[in-house]
C-alpha positions in Angstrom: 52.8 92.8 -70.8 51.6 96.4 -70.2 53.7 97.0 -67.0 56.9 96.0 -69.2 56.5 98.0 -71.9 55.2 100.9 -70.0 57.5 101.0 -67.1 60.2 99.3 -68.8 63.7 98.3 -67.0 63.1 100.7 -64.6 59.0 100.3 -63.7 58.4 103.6 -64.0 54.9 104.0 -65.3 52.6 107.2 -66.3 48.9 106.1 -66.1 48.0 106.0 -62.5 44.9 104.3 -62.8 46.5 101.4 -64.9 49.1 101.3 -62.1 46.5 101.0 -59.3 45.2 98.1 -61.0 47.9 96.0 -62.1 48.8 96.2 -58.6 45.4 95.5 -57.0 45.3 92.6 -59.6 49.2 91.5 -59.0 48.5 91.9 -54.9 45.7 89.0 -55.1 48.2 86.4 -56.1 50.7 87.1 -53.5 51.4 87.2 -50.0 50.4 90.0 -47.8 54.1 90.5 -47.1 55.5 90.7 -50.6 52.7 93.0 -52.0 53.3 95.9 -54.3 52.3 99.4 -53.6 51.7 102.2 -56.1 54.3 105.4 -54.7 53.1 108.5 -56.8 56.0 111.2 -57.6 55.3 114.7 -57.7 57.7 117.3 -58.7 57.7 120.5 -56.2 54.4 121.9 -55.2 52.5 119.9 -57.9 49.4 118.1 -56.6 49.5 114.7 -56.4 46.6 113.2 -58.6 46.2 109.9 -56.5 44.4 109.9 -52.6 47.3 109.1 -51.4 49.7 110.8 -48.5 53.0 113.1 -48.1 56.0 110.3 -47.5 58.3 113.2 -47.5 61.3 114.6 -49.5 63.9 112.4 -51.8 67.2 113.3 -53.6 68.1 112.4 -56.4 71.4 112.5 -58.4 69.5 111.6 -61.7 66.8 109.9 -62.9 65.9 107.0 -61.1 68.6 107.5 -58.9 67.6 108.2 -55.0 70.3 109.0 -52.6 67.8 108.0 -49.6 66.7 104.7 -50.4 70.2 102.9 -49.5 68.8 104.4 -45.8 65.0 104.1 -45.6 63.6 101.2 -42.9 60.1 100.2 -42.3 
């Protein structure tokens, strides 16, 4: 219930920590292959405030809107 009304239609959520664990809890109930991950979003220079690492650089033509994903491959 918290991830829909926090993230809403688009699963865009605020509170890391929460995030982190619905995931952890989420991941133990499915397969390794269909997992979720938590991707942090950072505008410019800002610090990120998970341990996570640099994926690199996205455009976007509006919120929620990436122009790379349509291209990105494992």
């Amino acid at each position: 219930m918290w991830f829909l009304e926090e993230g809403g239609e688009l699963g865009v959520v605020r509170d890391l920590s929460n995030a982190l664990r619905f995931a952890e809890l989420w991941n133990t109930r499915l397969k390794p292959e269909d997992r979720f991950e938590v991707v942090e979003v950072v505008d410019g220079d800002a610090n990120p405030k998970g341990n996570g690492y640099f994926l690199g650089f996205d455009l976007s033509s509006g919120y929620n809107n990436s122009l790379l994903s349509w291209g990105l491959r494992e």
